[in-house]
C-alpha positions in Angstrom: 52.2 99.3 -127.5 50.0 101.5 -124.9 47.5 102.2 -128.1 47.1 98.6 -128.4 46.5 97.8 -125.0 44.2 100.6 -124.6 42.3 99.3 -127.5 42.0 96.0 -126.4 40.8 97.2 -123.2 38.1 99.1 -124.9 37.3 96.1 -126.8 37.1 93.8 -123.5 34.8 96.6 -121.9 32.6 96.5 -124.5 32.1 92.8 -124.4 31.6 93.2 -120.9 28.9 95.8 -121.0 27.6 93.9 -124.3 26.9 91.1 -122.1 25.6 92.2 -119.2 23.0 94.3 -121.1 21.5 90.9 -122.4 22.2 89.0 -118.7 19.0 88.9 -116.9 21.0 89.4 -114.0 21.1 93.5 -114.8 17.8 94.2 -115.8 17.0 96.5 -113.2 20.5 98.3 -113.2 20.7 102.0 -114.7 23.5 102.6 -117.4 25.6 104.3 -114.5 25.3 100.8 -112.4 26.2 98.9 -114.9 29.1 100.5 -115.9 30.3 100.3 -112.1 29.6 96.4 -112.1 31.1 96.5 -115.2 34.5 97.0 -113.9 34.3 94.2 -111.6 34.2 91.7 -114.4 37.7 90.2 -115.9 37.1 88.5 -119.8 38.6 85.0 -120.2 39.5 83.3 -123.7 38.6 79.5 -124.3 39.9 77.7 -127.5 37.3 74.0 -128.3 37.5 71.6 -125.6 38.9 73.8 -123.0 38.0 73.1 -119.5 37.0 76.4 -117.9 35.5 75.5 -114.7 35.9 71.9 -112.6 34.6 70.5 -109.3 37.3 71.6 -106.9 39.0 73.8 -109.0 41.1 76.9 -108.4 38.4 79.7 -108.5 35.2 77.9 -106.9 33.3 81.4 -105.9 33.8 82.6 -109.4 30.3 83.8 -111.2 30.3 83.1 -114.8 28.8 84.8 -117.7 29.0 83.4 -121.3 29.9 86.6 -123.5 30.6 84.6 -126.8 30.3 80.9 -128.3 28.9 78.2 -126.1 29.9 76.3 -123.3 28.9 72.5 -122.3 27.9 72.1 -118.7 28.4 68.2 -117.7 28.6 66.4 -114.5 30.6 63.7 -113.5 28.6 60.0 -112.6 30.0 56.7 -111.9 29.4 55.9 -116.3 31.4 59.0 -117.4 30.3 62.6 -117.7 26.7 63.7 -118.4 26.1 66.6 -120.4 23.2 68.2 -118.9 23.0 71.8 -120.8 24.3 74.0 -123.2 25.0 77.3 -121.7 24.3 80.1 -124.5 25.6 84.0 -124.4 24.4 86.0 -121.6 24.0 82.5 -119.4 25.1 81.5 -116.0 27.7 79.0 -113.9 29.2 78.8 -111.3 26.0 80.6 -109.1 25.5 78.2 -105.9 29.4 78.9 -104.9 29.2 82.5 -105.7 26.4 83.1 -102.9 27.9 81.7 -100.7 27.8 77.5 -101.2 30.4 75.0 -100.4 33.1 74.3 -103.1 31.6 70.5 -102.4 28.3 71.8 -103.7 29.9 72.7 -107.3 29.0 69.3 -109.2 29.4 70.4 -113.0 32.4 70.7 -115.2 32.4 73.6 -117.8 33.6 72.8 -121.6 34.0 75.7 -124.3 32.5 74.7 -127.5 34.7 76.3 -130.1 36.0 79.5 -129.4 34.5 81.0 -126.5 34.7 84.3 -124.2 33.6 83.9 -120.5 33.2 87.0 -117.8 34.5 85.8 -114.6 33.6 87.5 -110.9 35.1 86.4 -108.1 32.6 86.6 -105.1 35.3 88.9 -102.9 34.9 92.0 -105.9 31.1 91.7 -106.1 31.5 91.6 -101.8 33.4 95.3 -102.4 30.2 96.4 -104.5 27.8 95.2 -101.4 30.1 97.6 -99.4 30.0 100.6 -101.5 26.7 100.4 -103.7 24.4 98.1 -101.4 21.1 99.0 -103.7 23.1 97.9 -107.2 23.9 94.8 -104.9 20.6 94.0 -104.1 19.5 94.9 -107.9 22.0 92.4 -109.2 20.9 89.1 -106.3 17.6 89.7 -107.1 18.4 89.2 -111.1 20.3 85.9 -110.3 17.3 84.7 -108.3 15.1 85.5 -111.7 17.0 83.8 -113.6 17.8 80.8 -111.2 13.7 81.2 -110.6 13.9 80.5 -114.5 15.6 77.4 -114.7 13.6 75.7 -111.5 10.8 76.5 -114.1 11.4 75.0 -116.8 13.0 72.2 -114.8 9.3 71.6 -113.5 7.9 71.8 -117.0 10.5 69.1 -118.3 9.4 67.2 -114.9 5.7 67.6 -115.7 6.0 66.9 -119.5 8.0 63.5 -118.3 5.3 62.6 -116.1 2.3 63.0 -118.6 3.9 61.3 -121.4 5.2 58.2 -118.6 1.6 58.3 -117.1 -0.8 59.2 -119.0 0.1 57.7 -122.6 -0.5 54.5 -122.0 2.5 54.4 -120.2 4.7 55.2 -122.7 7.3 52.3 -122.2 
């Protein structure tokens, strides 16, 4: 039984440091860093349909990272849920309540799409890492402004592309 759990351990780290490597939220951390910010990751299982993540719910300073399979992010609106993206391996959630937001701020619900494996942080183990390794820290906040830098990008290019085909294609409607 201790061989099994110590190979499923091993297995779990793996996925962790798996994901991670291809997280844009560790591209400036050495091997040795990532290894420590490894360990502050726990891996969650997901079967189809499962909600993982809802406004209000139990762990709302979690930070999420899609390891495998693919997860729907919707939002809730007076004619039923909205699905707004598709979050992809190595992907984000949960990120305005992790630095700090109101639980009132977290507006999306998470759905696993088939079979899916999600790294889950609470905000009070990556607080323990600003404590003891302030400069891995600071590496790791500056990779989830990149990558939240990344999606107000391309959220202005969808915003531009609207407004050129409304506007200037002969209106378009």
């Amino acid at each position: 039984m201790t061989n099994r759990v110590n190979t499923r351990k091993g297995i779990e780290m793996s996925l962790v440091l798996d994901t991670l490597r291809i997280s844009t939220i560790t591209e400036e951390l050495t091997d040795a860093e990532l290894e420590i910010f490894e360990g502050l990751f726990d891996v969650q299982s997901h079967k189809a349909g499962d909600l993982i993540v809802q406004p209000g719910g139990k762990e709302p300073d979690n930070l999420y990272i899609l390891a495998q399979g693919e997860i729907q992010v919707k939002i809730h609106g007076s004619d039923g849920d909205t699905l707004i993206h598709v979050l992809k391996p190595g992907e984000l959630a949960g990120i305005i309540t992790f630095v700090g937001g109101a639980p009132s701020q977290h507006s999306a619900a998470l759905y696993s799409i088939g079979e899916t494996k999600v790294l889950s942080m609470p905000s009070a183990k990556f607080d323990t890492l600003v404590c003891s390794r302030p400069m891995t820290a600071h590496k790791v906040m500056r990779g989830i402004v990149r990558y939240v830098h990344g999606i107000v990008r391309n959220m202005n290019a969808k915003s531009s592309e609207l407004n050129n085909y409304i506007y200037r294609s002969s209106g378009g409607y």
